[in-house]
Every structure is written in structure tokens, then in C-alpha cells.
Backbone as ProteinMPNN parsed JSONL, in Angstrom:
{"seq_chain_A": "XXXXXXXXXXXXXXXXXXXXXXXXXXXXXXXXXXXXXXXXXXXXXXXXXXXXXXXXXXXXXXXXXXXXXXXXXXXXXXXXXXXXXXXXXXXXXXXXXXXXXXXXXXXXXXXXXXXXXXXXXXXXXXXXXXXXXXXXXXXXXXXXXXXXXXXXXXXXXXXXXXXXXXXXXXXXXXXXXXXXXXXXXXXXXXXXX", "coords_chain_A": {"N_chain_A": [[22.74, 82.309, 53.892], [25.904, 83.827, 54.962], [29.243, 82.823, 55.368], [31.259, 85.113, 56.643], [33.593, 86.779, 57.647], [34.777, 87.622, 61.302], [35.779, 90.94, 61.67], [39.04, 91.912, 61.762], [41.257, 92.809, 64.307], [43.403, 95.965, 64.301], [46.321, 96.0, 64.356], [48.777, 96.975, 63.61], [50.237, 98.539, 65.198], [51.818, 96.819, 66.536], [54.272, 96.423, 65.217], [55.344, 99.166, 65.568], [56.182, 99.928, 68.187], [57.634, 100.789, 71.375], [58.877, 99.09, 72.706], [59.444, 97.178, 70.847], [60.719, 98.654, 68.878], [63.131, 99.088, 70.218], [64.145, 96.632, 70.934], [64.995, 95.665, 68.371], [66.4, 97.696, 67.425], [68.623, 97.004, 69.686], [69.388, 94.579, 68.651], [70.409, 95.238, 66.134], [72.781, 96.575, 66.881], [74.277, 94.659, 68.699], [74.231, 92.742, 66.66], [76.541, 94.307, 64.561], [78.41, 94.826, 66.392], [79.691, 93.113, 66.948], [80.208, 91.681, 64.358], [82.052, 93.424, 63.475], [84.153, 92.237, 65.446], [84.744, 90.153, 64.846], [86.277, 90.8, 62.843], [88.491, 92.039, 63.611], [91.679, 92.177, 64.03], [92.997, 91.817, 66.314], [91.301, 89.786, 67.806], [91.807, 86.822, 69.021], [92.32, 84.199, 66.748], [90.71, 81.752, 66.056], [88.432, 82.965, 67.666], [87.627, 85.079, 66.486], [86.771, 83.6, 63.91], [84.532, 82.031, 64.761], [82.702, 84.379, 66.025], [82.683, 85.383, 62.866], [81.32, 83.266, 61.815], [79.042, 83.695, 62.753], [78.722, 81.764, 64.908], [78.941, 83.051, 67.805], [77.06, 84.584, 69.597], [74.586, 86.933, 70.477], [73.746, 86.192, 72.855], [76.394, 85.534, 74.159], [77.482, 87.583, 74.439], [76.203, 88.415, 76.837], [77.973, 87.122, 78.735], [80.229, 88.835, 78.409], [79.579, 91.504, 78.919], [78.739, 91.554, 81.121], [80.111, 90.463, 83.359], [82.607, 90.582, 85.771], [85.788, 92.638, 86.159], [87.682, 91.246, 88.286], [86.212, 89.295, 88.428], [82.984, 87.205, 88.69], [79.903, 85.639, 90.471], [78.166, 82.608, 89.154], [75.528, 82.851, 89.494], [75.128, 85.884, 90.247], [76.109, 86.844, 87.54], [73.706, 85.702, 86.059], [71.632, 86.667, 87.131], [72.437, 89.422, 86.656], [72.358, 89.529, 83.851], [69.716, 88.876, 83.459], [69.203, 85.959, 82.382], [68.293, 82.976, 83.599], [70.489, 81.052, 86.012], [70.919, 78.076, 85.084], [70.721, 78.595, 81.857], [72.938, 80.942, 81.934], [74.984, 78.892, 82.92], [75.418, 77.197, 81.348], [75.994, 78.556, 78.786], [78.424, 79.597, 79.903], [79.832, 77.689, 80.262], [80.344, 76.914, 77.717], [82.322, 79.25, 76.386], [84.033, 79.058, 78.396], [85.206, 76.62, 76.915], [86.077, 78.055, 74.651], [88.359, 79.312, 75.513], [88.02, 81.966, 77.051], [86.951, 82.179, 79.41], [87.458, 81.468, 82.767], [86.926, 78.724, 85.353], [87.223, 79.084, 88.991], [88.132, 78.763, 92.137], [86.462, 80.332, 94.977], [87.749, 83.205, 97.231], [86.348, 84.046, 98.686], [83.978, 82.56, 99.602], [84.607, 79.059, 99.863], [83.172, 76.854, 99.318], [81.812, 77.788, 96.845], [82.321, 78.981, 93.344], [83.935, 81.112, 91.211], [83.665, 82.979, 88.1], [86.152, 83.863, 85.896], [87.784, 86.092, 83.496], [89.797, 84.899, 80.926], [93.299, 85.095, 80.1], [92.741, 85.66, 77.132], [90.248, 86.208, 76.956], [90.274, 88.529, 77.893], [91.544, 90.156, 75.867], [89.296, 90.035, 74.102], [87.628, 91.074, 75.323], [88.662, 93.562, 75.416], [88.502, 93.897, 72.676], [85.759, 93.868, 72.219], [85.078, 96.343, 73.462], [86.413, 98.35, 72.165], [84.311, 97.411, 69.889], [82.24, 98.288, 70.525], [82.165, 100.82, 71.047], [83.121, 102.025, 68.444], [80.644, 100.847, 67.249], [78.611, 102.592, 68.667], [79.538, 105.307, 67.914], [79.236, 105.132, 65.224], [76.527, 105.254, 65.431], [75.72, 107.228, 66.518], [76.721, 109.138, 64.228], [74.767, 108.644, 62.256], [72.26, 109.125, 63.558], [72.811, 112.039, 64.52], [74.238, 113.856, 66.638], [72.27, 115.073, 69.058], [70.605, 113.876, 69.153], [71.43, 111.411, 69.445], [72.5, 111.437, 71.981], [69.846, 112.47, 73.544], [68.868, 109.753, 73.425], [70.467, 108.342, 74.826], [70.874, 109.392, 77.03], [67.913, 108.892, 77.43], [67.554, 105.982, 77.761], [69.248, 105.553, 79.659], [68.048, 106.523, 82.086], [65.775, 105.06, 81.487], [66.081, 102.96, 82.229], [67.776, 102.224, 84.78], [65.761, 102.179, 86.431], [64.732, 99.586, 88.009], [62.857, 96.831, 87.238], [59.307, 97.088, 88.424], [59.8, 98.728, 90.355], [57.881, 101.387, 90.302], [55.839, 100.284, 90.684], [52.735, 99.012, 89.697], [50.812, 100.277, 86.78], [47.99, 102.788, 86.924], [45.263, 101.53, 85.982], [43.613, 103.644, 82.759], [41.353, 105.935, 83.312], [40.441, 105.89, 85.487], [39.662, 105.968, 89.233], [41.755, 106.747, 91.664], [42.373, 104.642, 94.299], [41.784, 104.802, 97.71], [44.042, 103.713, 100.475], [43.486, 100.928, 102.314], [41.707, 100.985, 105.548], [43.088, 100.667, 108.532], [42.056, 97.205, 110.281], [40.343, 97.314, 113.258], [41.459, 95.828, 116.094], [40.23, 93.675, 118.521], [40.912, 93.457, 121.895], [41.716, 90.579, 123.549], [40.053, 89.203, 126.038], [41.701, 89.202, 129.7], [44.05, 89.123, 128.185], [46.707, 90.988, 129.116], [47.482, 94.488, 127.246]], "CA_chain_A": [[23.589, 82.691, 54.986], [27.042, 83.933, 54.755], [30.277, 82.913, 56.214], [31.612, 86.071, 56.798], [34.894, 86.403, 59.168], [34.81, 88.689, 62.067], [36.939, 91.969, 61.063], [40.169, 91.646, 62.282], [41.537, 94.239, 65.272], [44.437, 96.878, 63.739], [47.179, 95.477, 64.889], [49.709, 97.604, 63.432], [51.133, 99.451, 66.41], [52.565, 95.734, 67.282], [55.147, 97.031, 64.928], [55.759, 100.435, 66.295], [55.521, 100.051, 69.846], [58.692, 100.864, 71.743], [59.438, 97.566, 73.019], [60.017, 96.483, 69.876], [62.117, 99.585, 68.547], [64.363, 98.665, 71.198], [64.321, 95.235, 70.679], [65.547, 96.036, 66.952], [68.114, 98.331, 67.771], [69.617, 95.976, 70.392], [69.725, 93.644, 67.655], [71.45, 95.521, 65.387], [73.898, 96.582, 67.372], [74.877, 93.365, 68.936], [75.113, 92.27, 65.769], [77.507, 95.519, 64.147], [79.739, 94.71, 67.282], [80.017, 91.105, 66.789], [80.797, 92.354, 63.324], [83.757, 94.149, 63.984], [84.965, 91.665, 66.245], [84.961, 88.889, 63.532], [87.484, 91.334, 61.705], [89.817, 92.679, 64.588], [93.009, 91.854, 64.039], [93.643, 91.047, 67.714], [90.711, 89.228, 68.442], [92.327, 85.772, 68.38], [92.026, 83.977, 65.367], [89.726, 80.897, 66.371], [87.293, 83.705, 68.151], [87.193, 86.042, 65.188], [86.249, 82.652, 62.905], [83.198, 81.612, 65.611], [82.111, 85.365, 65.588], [82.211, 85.396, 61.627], [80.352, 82.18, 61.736], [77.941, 83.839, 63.74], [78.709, 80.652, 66.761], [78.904, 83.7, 68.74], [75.948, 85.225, 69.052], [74.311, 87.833, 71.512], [73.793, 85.805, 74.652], [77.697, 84.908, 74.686], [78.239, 89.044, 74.688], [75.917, 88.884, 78.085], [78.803, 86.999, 79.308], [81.3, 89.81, 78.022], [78.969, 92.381, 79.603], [78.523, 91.119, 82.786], [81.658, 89.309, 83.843], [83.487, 91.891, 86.586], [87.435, 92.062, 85.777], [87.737, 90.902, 88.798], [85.391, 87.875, 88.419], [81.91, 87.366, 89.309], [79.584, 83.969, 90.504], [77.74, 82.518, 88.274], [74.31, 83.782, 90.102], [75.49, 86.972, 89.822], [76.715, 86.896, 86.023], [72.959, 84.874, 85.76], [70.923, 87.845, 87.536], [72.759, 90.752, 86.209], [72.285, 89.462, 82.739], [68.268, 88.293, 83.361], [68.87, 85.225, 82.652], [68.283, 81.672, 84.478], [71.293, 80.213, 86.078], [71.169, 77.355, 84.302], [71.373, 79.354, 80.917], [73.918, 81.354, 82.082], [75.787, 78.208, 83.305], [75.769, 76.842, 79.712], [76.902, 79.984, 78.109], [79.766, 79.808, 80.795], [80.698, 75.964, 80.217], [80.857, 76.987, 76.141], [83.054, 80.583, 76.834], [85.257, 78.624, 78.549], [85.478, 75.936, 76.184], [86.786, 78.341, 73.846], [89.31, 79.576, 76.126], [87.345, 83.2, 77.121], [86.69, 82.146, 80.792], [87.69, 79.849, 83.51], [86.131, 79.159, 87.12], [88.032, 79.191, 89.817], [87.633, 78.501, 93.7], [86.341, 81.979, 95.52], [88.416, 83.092, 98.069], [85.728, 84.43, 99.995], [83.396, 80.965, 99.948], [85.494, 77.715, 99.578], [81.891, 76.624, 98.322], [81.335, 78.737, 95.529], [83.285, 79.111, 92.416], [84.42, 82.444, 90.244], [84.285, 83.127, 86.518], [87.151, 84.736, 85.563], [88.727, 86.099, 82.285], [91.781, 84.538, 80.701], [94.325, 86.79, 78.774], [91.995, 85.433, 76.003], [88.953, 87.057, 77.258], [90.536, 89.893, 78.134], [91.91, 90.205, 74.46], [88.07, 89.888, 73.775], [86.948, 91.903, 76.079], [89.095, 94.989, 74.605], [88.377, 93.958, 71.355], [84.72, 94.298, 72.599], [85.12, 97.847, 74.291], [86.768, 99.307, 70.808], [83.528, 97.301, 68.624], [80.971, 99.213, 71.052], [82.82, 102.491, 70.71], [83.253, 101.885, 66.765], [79.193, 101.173, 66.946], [78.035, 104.03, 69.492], [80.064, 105.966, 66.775], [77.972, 105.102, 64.137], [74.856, 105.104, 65.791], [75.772, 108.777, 66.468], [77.163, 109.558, 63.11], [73.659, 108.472, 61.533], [71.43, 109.936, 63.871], [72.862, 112.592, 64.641], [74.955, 113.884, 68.257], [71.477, 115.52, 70.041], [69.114, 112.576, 68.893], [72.282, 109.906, 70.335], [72.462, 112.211, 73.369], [68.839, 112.213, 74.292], [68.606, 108.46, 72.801], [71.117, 107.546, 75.49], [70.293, 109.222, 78.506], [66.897, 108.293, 78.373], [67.428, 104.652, 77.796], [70.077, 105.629, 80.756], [66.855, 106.607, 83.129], [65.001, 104.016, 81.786], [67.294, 100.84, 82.048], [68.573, 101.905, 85.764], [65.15, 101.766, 87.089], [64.521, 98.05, 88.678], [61.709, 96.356, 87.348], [58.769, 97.034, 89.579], [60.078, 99.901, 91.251], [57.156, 102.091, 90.435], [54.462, 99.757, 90.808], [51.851, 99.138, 88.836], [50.052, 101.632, 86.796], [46.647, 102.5, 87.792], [44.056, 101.572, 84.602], [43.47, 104.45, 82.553], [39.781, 106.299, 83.626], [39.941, 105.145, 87.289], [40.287, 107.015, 90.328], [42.887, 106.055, 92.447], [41.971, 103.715, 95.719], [42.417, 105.44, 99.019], [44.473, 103.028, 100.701], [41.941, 100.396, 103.135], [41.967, 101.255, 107.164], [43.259, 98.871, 109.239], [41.095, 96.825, 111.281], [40.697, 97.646, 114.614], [41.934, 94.568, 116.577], [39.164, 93.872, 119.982], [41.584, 92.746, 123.106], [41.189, 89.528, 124.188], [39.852, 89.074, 128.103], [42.432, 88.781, 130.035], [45.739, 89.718, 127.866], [47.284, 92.631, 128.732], [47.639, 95.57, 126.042]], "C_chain_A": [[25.035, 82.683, 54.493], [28.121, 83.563, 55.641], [31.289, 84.006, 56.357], [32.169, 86.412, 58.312], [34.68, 87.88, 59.8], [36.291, 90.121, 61.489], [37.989, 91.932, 61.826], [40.231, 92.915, 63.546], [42.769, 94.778, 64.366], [45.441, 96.488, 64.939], [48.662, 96.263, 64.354], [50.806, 98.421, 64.405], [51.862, 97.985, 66.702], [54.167, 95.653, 66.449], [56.32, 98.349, 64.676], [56.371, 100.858, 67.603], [57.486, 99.976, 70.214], [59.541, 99.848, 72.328], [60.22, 96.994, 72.017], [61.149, 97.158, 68.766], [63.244, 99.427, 69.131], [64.761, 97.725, 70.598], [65.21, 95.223, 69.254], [66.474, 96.4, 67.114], [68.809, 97.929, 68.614], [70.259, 95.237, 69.477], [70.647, 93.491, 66.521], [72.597, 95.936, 65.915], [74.716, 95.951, 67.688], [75.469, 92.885, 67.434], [76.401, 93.152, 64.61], [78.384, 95.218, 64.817], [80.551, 93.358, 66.693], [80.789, 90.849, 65.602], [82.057, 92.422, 63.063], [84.537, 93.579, 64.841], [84.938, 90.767, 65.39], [86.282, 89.346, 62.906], [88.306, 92.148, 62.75], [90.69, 91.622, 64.427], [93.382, 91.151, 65.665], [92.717, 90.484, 68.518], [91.474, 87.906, 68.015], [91.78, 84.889, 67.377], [90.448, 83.295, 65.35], [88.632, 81.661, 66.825], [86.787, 84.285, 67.218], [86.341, 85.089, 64.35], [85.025, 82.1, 63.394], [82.716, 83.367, 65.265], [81.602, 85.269, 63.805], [81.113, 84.473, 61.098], [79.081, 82.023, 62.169], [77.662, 82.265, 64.511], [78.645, 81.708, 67.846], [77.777, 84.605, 68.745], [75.182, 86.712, 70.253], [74.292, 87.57, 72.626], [75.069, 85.476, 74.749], [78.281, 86.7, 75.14], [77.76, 89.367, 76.033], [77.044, 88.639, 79.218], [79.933, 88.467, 79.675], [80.749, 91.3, 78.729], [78.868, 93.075, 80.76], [79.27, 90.837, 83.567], [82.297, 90.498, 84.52], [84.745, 91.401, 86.104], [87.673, 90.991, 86.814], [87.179, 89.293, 89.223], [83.857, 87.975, 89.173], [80.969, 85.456, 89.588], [78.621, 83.785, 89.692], [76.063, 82.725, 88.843], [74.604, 84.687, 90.003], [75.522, 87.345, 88.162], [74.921, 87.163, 85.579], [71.79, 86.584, 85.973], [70.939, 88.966, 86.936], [72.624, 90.555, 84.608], [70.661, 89.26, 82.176], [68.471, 87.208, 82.904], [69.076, 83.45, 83.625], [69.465, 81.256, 84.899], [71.869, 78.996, 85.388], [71.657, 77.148, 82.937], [72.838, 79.798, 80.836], [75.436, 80.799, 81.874], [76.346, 77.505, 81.616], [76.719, 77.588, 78.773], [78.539, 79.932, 78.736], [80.568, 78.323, 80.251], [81.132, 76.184, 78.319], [82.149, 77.815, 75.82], [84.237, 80.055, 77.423], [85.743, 77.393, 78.081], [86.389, 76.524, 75.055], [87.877, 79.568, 74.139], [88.485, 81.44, 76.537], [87.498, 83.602, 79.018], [87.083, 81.287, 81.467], [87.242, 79.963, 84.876], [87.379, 78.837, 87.823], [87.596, 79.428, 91.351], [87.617, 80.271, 94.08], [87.186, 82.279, 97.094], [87.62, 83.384, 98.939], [85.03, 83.276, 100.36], [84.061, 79.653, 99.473], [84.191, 77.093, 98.678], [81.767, 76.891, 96.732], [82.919, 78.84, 94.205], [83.23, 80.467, 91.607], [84.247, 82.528, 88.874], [85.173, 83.981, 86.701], [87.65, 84.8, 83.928], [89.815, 85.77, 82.529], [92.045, 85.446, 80.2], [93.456, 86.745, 77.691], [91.276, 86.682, 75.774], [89.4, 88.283, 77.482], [90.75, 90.401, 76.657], [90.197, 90.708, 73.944], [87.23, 90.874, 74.34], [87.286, 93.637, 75.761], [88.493, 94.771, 73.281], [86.273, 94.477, 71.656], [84.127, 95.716, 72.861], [85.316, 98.743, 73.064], [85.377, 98.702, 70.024], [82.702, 98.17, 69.029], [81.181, 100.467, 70.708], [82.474, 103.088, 69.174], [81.071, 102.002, 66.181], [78.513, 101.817, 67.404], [78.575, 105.319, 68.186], [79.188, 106.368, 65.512], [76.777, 104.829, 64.078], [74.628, 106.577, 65.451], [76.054, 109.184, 65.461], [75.725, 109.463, 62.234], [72.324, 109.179, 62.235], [71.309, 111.347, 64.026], [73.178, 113.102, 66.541], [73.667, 114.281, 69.012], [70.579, 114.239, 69.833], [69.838, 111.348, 69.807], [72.398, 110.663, 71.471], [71.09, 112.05, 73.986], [68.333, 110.781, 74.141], [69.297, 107.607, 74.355], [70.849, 108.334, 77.068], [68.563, 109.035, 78.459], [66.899, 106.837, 78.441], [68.612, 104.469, 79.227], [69.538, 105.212, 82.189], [66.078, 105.723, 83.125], [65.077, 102.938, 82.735], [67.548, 101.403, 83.662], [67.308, 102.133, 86.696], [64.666, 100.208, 87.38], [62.895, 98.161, 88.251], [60.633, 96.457, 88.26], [58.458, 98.141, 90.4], [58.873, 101.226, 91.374], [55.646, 101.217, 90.752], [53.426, 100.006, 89.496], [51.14, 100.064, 88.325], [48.888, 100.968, 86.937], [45.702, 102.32, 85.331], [43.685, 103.154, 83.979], [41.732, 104.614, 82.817], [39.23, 105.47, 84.864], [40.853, 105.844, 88.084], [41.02, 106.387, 91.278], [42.021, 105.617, 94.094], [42.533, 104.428, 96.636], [42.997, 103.563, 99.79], [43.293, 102.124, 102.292], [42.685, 100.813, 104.571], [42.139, 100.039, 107.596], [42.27, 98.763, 109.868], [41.239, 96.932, 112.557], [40.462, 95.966, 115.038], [41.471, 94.335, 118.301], [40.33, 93.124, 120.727], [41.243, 91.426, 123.322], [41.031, 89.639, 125.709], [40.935, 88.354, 128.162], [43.799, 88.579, 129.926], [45.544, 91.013, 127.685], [47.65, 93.14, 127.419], [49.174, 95.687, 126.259]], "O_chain_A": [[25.445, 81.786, 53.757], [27.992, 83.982, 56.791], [32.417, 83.585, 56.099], [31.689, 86.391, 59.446], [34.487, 88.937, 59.198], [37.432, 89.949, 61.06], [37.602, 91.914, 62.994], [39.367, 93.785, 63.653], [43.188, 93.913, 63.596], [45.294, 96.669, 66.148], [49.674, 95.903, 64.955], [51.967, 98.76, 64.174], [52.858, 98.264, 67.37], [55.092, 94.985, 66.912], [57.385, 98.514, 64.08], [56.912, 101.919, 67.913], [58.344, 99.367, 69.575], [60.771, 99.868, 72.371], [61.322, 96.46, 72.144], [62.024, 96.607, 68.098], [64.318, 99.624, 68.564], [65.657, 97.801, 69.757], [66.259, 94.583, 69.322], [67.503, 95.73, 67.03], [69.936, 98.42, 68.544], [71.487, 95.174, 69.407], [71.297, 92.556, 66.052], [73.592, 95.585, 65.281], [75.873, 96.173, 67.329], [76.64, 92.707, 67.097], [77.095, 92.427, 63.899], [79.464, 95.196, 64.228], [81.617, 92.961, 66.222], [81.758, 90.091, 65.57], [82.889, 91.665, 62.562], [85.587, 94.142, 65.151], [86.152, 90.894, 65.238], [87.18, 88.593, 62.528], [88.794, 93.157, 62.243], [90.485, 90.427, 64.64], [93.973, 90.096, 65.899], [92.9, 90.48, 69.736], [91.793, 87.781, 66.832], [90.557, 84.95, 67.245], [89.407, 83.804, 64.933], [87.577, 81.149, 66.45], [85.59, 84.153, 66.963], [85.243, 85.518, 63.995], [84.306, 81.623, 62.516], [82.356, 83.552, 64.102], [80.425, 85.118, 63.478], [80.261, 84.737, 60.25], [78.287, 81.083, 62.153], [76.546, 81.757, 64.624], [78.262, 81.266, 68.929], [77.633, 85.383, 67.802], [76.12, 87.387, 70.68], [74.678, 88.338, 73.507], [75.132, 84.85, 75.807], [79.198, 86.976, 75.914], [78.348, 90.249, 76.659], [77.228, 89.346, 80.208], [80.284, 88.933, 80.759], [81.591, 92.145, 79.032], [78.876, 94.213, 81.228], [78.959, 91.032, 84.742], [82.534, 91.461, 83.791], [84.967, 90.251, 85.725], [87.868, 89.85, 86.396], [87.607, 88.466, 90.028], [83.649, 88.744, 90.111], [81.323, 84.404, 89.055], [78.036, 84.817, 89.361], [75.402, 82.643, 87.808], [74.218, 84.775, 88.838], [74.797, 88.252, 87.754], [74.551, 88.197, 85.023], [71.374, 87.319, 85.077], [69.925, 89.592, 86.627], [72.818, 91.609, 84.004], [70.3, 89.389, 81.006], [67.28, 86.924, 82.777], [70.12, 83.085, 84.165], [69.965, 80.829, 83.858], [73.069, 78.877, 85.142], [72.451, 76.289, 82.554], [73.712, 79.358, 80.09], [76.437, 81.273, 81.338], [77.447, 77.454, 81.069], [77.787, 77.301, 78.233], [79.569, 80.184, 78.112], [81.75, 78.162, 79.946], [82.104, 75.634, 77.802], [83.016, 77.302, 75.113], [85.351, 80.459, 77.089], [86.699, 76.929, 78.702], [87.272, 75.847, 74.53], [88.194, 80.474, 73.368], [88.846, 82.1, 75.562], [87.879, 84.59, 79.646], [87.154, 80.167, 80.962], [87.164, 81.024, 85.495], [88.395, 78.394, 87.289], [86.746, 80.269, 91.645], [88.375, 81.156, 93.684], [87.111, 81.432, 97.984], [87.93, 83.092, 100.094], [85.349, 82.816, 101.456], [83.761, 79.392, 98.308], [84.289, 76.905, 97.465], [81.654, 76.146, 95.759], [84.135, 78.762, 94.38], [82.064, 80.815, 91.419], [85.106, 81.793, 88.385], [85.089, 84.841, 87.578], [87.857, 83.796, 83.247], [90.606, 85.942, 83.457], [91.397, 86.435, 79.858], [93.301, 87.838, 77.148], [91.402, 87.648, 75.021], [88.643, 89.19, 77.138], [89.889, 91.211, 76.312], [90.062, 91.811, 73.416], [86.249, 91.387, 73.801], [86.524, 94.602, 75.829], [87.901, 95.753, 72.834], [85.789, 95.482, 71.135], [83.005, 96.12, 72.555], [84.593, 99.718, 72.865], [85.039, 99.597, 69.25], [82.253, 98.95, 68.188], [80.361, 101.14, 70.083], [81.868, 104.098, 68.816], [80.458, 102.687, 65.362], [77.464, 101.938, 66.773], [77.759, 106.114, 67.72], [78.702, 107.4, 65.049], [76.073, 104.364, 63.182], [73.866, 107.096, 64.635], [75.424, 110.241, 65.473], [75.614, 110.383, 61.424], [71.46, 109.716, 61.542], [70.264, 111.967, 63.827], [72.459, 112.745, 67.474], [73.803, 113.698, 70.088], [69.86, 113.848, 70.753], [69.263, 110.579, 70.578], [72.312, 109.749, 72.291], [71.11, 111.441, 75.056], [67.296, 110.549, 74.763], [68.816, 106.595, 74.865], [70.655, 107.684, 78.095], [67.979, 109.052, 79.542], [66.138, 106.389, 79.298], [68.781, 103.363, 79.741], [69.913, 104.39, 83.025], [65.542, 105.313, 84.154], [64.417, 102.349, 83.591], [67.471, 100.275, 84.149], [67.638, 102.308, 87.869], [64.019, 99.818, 86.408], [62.03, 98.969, 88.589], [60.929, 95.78, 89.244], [57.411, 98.477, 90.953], [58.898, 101.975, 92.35], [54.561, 101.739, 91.009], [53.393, 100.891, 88.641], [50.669, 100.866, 89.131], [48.545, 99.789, 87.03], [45.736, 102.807, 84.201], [43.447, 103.958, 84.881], [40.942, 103.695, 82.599], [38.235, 104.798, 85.134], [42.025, 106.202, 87.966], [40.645, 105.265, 91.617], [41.243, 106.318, 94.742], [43.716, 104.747, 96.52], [42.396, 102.508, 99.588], [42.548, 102.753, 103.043], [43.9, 100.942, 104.718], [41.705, 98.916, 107.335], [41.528, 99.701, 110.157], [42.33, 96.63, 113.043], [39.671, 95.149, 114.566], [42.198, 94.73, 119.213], [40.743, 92.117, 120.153], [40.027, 91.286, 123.193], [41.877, 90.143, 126.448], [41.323, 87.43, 127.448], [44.595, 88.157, 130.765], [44.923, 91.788, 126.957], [48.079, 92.39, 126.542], [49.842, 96.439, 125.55]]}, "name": "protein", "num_of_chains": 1, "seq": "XXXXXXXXXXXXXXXXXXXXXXXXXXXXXXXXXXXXXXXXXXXXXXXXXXXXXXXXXXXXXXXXXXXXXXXXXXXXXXXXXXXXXXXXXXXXXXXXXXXXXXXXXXXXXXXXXXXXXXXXXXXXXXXXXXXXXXXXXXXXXXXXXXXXXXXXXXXXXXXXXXXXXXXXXXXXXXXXXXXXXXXXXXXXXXXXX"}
């Protein structure tokens, strides 16, 4: 008798698969920006030297992303970025450790508190706006302007549909469910209809 291992499944598409093309090219990008913000001249010094050090890393850019000029709450920031509040809140307590952000009472809920950019962040936040530009640039310069044109509006159409929003697909090689009849509902004696 032999011990002879079951044949594996082909697993190769788990390196194809569009999830993970994404996932890649997020990756590089974030990090190309992050890049170029290490070496801007007017990112302030101490920021540029955490960027270069890669201390700054992709979840601090959700901040930079997300953050309205105006200010936003940290449920908001937390939501619009996917993740947890608690995350978020971390990211926020570091950001404004290194002068980026600061909270601040909301004028609309005495409750609630604000992130807001400092001049810092703002500094950061341009310097941000020119690295994206600088790397949309050379996304397009390498692919080519119709490939970054249809590259970006469909990840346009994708990305601004809400999770969910179509519902589940149906199993492939199954006929779609007529939706069930309601139940007819017998009167009770004695209450009116």
C-alpha cells in the first residue's frame, strides 16, 4: 500500500483574480505617493523623515483621504475609510501626535468632537494632491492614456457602487426563484377588517 497524497486543486487563478490585481496596484501606488512625499521639499521635514522611514504607511493616507477640509467625526472619517472606529481612532491619536490633525469641539453637537487639519496637514495634504497627480501621471505614462481612461472609469463605476447594492448573485445553472406569495391572513371572529 501506498501513501499517495490527494492531487492538489489548481490554484493558480488565486494569483490572477481581480481582487488581487487591485489589491497590488493599490499597493503600489500608495506606496509611489508616499514616495514622493518623503522627498517634497515642502512636506515638513519631520513628516518627510516618518514617510522615508516608511512610519507612514497606507492606513495614515486613509486619514489624508478622508478627512473633509472642513473637518469630519471620527465615525465618519472611520466609515468612509472601512475601517473600525477604534482603528481609525488610533490612526487619529498618532496624526495628531505628529502635528497633521487636531480634534476640536463640533459646533453642531457640544458632544461630539471634529478632526481637523492643522497648517501642517494641510501642507501634507497638498503635498499629497501633487504625489497622486505625479503617480496618476505615471500610471498613465506606462499604460498608456485609453488603457488609464478605461482603467479609471471603470474602477469609477465599480468603487461608487455600495456594497450590497445589487444583491446577491444567483448560483451559476439555477433558475431564478419566483418570489413566495404571501399568506393569506384568516380574520379573527369578531375583529373588524
Amino acid at each position: 500500500m501506498t501513501d499517495a497524497s490527494p492531487a492538489l486543486p489548481d490554484d493558480r487563478w488565486r494569483g490572477g483574480h481581480l481582487g488581487r490585481l487591485m489589491g497590488l496596484a493599490l499597493r503600489r501606488f500608495d506606496e509611489r505617493v508616499l514616495s514622493l512625499m518623503a522627498h517634497d521639499a515642502n512636506v515638513p521635514l519631520a513628516l518627510s523623515h516618518l514617510a522615508a522611514r516608511a512610519q507612514v504607511g497606507a492606513a495614515h493616507i486613509h486619514i489624508t483621504r478622508h478627512l473633509g477640509l472642513h473637518g469630519s467625526r471620527l465615525t465618519e472619517l472611520a466609515h468612509q475609510a472601512g475601517m473600525s472606529k477604534q482603528a481609525m481612532g488610533d490612526l487619529v491619536t498618532q496624526c495628531e501626535a505628529w502635528g497633521l490633525v487636531r480634534r476640536e469641539a463640533d459646533a453642531r453637537d457640544a458632544r461630539a468632537r471634529r478632526i481637523v487639519f492643522t497648517d501642517t496637514g494641510l501642507l501634507w495634504l497638498e503635498a499629497f494632491r501633487q504625489a497622486v497627480a505625479q503617480a496618476e501621471a505615471e500610471f498613465r505614462a506606462q499604460v498608456g492614456d485609453a488603457v488609464a481612461t478605461v482603467v479609471a472609469l471603470g474602477l469609477e463605476a465599480y468603487g461608487s457602487e455600495s456594497p450590497g447594492a445589487r444583491g446577491r448573485a444567483a448560483p451559476l445553472n439555477t433558475v431564478p426563484q419566483r418570489p413566495a406569495r404571501p399568506k393569506m391572513v384568516r380574520p379573527m371572529p369578531g375583529i373588524p377588517r
